[in-house]
Structure formats: C-alpha cells, structure tokens
BAFI-3210 file (N, C-alpha, C; in Angstrom, 3 decimals, decimal comma, padded with zeros to 6 digits):
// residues 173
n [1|2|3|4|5|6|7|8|9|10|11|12|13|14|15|16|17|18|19|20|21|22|23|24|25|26|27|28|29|30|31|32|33|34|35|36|37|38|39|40|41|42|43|44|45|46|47|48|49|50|51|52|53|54|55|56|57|58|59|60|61|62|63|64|65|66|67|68|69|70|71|72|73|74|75|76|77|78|79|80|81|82|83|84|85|86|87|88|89|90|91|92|93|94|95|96|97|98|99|100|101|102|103|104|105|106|107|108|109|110|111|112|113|114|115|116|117|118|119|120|121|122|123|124|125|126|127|128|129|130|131|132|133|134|135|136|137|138|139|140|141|142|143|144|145|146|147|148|149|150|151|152|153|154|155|156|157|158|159|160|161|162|163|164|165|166|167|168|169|170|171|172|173]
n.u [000,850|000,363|001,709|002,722|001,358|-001,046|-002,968|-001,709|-001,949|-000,829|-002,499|-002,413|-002,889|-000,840|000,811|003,218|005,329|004,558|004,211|003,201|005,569|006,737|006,208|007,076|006,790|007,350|009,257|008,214|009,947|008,409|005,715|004,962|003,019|003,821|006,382|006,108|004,191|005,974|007,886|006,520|005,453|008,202|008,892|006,526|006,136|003,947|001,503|001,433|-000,473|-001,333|-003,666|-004,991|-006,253|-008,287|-008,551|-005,866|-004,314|-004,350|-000,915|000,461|000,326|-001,499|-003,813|-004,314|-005,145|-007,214|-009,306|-009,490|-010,490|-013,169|-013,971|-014,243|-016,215|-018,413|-018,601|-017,736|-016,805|-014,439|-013,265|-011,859|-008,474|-007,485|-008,009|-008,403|-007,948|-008,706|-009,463|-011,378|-009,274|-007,394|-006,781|-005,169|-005,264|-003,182|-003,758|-002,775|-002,506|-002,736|-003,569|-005,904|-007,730|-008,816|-009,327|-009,182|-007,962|-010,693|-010,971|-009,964|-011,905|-013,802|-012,210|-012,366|-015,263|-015,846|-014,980|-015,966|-015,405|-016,032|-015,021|-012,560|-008,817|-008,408|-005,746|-005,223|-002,601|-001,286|000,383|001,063|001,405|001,021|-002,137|-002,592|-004,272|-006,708|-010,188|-010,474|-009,856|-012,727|-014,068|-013,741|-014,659|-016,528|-017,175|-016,589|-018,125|-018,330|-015,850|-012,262|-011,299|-007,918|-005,983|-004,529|-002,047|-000,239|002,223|004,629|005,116|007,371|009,315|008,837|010,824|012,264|011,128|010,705|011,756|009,533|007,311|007,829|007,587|005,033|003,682|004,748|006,883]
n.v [-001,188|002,103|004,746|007,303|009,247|009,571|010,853|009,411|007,707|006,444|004,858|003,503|001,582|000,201|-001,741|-000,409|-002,106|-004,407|-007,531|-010,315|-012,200|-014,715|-016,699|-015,948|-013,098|-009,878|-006,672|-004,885|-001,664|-000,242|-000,786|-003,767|-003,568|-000,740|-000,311|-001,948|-000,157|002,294|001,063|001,386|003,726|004,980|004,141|004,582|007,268|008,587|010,198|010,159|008,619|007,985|005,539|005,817|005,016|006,506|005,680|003,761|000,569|-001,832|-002,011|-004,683|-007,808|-009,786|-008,793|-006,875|-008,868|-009,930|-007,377|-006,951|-008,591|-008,860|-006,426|-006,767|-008,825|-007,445|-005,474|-003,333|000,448|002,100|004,898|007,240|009,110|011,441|012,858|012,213|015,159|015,872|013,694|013,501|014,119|012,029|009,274|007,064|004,476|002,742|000,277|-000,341|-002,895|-004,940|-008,292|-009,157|-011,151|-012,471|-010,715|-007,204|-004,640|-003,135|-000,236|000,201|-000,005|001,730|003,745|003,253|003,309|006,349|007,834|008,633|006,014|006,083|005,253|005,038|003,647|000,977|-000,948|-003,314|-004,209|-006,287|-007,216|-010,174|-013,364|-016,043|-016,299|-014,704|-012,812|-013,061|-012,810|-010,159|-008,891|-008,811|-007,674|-005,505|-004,857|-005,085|-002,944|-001,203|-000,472|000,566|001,079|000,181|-002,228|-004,092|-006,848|-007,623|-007,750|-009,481|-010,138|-011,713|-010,975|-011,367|-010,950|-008,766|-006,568|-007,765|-007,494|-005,625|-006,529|-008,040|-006,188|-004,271|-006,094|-006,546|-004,040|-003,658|-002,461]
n.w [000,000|-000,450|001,335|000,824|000,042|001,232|004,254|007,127|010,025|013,568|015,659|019,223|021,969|024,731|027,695|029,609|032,543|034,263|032,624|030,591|029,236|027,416|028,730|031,420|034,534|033,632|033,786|031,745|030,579|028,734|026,411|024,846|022,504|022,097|020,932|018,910|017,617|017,151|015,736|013,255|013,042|012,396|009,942|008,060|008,791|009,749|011,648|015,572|017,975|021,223|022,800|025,675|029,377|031,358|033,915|035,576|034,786|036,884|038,751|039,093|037,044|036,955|038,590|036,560|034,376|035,424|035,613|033,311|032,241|033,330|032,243|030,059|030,005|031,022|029,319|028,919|028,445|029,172|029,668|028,276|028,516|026,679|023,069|019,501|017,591|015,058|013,640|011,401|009,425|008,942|006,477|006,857|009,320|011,773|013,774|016,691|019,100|022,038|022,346|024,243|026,620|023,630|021,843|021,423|023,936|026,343|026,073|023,388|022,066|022,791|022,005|019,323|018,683|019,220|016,996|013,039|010,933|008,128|004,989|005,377|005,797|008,111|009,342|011,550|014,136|016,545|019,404|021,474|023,506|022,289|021,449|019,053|016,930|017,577|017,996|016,649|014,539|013,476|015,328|015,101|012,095|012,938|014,404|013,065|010,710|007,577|007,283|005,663|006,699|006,258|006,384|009,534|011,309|013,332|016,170|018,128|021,750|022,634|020,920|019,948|019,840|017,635|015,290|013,265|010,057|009,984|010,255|008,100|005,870|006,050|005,886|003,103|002,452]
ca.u [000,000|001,355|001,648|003,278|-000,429|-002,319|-002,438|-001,714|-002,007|-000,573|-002,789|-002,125|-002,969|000,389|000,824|004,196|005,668|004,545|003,833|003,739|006,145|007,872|006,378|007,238|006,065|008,832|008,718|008,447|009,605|007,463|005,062|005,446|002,339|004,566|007,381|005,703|003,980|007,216|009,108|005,340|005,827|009,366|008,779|005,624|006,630|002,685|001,411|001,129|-001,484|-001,359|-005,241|-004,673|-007,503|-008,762|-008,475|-005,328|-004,667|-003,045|000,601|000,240|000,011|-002,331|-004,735|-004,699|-006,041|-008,736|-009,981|-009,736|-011,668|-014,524|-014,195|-015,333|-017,678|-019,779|-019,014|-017,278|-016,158|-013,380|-013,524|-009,862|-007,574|-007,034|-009,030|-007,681|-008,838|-008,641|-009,591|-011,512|-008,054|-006,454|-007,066|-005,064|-005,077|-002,725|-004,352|-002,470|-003,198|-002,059|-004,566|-006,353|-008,685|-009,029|-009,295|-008,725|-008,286|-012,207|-010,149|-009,903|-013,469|-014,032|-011,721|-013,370|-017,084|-015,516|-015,417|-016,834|-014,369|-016,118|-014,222|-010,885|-008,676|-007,690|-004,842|-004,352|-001,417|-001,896|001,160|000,388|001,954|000,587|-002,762|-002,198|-005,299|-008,187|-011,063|-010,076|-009,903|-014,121|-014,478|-012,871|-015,197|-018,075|-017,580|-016,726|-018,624|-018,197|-014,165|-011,740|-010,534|-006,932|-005,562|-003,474|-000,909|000,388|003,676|004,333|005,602|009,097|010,294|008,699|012,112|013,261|010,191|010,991|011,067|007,829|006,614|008,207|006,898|003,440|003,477|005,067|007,639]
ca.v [000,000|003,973|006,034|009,118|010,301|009,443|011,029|008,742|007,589|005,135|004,699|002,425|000,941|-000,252|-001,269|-001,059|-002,701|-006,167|-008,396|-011,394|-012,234|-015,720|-017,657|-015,267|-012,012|-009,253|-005,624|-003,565|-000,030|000,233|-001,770|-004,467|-002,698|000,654|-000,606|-002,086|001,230|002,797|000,772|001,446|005,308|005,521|003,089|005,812|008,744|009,059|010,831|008,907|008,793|006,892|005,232|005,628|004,997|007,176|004,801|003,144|-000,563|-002,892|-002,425|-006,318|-008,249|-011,144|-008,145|-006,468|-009,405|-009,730|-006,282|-006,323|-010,178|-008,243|-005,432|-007,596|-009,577|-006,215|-004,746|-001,631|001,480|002,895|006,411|007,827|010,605|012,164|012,190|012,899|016,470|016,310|012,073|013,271|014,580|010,687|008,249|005,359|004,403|001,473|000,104|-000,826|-003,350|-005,764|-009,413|-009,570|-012,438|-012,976|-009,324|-005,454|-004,077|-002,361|000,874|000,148|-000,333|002,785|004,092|002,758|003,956|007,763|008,574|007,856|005,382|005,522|005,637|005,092|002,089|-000,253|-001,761|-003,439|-004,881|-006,868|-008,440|-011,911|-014,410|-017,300|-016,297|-014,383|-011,668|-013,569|-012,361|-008,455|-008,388|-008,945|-006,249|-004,017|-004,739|-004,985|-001,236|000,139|-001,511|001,643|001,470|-000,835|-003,272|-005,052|-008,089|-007,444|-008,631|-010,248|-009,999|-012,448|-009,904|-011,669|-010,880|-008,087|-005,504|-007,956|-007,454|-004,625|-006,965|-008,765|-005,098|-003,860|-006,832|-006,333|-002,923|-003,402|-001,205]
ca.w [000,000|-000,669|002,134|000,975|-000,461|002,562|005,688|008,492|012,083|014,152|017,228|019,748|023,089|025,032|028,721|030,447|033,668|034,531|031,507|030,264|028,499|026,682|029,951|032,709|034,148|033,510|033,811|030,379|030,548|027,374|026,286|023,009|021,396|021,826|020,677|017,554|016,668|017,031|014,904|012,076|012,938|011,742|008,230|007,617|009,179|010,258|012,791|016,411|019,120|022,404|023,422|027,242|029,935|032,514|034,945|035,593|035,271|038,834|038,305|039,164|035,790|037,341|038,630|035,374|033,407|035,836|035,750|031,773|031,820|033,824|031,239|028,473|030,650|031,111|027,889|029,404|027,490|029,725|029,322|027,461|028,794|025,382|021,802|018,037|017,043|013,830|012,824|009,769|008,070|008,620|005,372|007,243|010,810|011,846|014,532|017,529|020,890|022,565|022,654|025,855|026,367|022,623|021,334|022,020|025,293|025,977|025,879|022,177|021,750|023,337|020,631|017,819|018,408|019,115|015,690|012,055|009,978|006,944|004,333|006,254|005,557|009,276|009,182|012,847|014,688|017,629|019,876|021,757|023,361|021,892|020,684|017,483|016,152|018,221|016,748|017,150|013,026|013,217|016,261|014,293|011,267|012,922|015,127|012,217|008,812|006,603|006,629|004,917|007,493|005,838|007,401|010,272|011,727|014,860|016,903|019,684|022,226|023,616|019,993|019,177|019,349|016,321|014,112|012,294|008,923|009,368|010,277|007,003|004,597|006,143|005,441|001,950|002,405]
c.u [000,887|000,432|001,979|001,872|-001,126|-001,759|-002,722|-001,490|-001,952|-001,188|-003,082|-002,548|-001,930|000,004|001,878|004,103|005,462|003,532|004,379|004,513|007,522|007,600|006,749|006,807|007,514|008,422|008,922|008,640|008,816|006,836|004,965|004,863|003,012|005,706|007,309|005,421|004,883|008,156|007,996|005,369|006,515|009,359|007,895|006,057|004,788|002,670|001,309|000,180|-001,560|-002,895|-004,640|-005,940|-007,542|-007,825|-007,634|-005,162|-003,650|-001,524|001,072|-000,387|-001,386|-003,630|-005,250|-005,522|-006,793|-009,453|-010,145|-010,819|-013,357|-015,238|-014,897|-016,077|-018,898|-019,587|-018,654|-016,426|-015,488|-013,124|-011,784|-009,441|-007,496|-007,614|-007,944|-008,578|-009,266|-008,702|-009,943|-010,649|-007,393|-007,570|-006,484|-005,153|-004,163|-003,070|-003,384|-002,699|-002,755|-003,627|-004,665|-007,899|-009,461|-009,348|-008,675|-009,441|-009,903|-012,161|-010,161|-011,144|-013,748|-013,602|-012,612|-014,605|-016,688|-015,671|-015,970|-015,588|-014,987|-015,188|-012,691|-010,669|-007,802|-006,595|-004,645|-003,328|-001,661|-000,519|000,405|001,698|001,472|-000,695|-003,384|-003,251|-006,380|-009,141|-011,056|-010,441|-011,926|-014,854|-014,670|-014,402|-016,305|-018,512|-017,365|-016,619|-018,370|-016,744|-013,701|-010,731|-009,207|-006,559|-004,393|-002,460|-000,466|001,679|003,573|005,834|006,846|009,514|009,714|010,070|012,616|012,496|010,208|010,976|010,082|006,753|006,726|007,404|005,748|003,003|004,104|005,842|009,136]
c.v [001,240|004,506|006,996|009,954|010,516|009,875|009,872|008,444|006,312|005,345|003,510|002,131|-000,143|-000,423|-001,859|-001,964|-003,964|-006,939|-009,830|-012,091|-013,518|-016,913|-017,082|-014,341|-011,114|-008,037|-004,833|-002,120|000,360|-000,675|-002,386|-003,524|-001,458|000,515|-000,752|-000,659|002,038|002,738|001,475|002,922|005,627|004,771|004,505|006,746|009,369|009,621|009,582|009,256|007,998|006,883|005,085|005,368|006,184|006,445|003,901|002,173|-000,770|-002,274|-004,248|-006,927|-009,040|-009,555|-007,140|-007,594|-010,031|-008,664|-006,022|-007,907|-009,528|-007,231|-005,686|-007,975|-008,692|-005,430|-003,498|-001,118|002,369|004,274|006,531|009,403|011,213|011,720|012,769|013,687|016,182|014,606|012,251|013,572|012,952|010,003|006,887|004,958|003,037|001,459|-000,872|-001,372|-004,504|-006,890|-009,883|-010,271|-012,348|-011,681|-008,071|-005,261|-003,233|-000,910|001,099|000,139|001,092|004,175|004,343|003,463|005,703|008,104|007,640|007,459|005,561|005,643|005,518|003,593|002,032|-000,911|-002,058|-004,389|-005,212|-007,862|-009,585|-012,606|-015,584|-017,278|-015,428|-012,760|-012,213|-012,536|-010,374|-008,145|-008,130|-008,315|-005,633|-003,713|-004,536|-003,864|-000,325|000,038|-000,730|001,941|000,356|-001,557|-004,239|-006,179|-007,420|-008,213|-008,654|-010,377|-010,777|-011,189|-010,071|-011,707|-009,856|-006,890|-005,945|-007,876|-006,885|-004,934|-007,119|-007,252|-004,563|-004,637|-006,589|-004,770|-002,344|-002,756|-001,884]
c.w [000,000|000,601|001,972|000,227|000,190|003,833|006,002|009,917|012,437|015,406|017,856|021,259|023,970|026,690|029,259|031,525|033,384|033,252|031,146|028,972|027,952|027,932|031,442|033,008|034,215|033,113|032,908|030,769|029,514|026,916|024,754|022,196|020,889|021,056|019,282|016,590|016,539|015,988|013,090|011,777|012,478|010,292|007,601|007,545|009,234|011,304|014,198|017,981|019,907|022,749|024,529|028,040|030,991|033,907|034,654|035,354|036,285|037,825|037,904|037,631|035,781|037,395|037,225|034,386|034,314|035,455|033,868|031,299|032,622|032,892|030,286|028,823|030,304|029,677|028,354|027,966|028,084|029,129|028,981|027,865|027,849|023,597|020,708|017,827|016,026|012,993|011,676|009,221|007,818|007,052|005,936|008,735|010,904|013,526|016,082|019,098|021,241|022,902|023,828|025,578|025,196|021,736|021,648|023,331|024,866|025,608|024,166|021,195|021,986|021,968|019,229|017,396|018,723|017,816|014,295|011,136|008,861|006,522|004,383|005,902|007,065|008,922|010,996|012,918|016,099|018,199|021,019|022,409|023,595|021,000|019,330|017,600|017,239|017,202|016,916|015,876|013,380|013,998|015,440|013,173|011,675|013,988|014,037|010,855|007,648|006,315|006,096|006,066|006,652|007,293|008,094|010,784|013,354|015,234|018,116|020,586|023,294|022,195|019,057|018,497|018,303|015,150|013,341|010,383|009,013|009,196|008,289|005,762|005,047|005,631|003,634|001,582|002,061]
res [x|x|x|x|x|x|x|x|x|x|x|x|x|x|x|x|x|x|x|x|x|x|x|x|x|x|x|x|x|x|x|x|x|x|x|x|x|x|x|x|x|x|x|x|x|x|x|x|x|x|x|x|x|x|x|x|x|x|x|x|x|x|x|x|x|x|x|x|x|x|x|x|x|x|x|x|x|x|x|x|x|x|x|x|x|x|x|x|x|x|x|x|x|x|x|x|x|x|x|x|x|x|x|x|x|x|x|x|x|x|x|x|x|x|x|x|x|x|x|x|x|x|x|x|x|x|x|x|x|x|x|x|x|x|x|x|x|x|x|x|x|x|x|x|x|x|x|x|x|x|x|x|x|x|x|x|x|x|x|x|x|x|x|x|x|x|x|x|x|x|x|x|x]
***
C-alpha cells in the first residue's frame, strides 16, 4: 500500500511494567504494542497517538487481566484521557493493541465507536503471546462496517524488538 499520499495515524494501546512475556512475568519499561507502533511510525513517518484509559490498570500483571476479563464480561467502554482532534483529516489508521482475552483491550473499543471510519482504511497490529489476532480483526469490522478493514498482523511480544522486517513486509515497504 502507498503512504506518501495518505495522511496517516498510528494509534495504539500499550501497557508497560509487569507483563507477560515468553512464559514469565517481567517488567516492560514500554510496552510491546509501543514498541511495535514505534518501529510502524518511523517506516511511515505518520502521525502517532497513544489510546490511554482514565483509569489506571493494577501495576500487578495477574490483577490487570482480571480487571480487563470483567471489562469484556460487562461490555465496558473505559472512558480515554485524550481524543484525536482532527480524525476526519487521517485516510489510514494502523491500529495498535495488545490481545487480551481474545481481542482489544475495551479501551480500544471505546476508541473505535468515538469517531466515524467511513471511508478510512484499518490496518491493525496486535502483539500476543501465543494467541495471534483472536477475533479483534471482526471487532474491528463490525464497530466500524463503513471502513476498509486489511488483514493485520500479529507480533508475539518476547520478539517483538526484532520485528521490524515482518513489520516492514506487512506494510510493503
């Protein structure tokens, strides 16, 4: 795909400190998802937007994927510290999050229904360790039916710092 015609935006959903990571928990100063959109920011040279929550998550890894397995239970829409002014100027979004119990943090959801995709082409990225995209691609499509959802791609997140090709061939660059 050509990016130098299209505006774009890398926004992402990342969460340092305690993660799991390759079988253990181990404390990220930055989180894979960040890391990824980082490496997608400098290939582009798009603009970049952090999805943050209101409301903290545990520092504790274990208490974080409780409080995000309740999230989905109820169908929460975690309110966001900070919005994109200006979404109708983007044409691409690359969609960044990290796969929590089988999709996007609710934070990301929250995201999603904020503004109107028509017309906009998705591209997400999703690190993992172990279960890939879960069905996040068919969220995506089905919060926001009027844009062009592409296949995304997956990073298992004890090797994301070496991804930078797979990032590159996915992005065609």
């Amino acid at each position: 795909m050509e990016y130098n015609n299209k505006k774009c935006l890398v926004a992402y959903f990342s969460r340092k400190g305690n993660n799991y990571v390759s079988g253990s928990i181990v404390n990220l100063p930055g989180g894979n998802t960040e890391i990824a959109a980082t490496m997608i920011q400098e290939l582009t040279e798009c603009d970049m937007f952090q999805i943050d929550t209101v409301e903290v998550y545990p520092v504790d890894y274990t208490e974080t994927t409780e409080v995000a397995q309740q999230e989905l239970r109820k169908n929460v829409r975690p309110e966001l510290k900070s919005h994109v002014d200006n979404m109708e100027s983007y044409d691409v979004i690359f969609l960044g999050y990290p796969n929590w119990w089988g999709t996007m943090p609710m934070g990301v959801f929250t995201f999603l229904e904020e503004y109107d995709f028509s017309g906009k082409t998705i591209l997400p990225f999703c690190t993992h360790e172990g279960s890939g995209m879960g069905h996040s691609e068919s969220d995506i499509k089905r919060l926001c039916p009027n844009a062009n959802v592409l296949k995304g791609l997956s990073i298992k997140g004890g090797s994301v710092k070496n991804a930078k090709n797979d990032i590159s061939s996915w992005l065609e660059i």
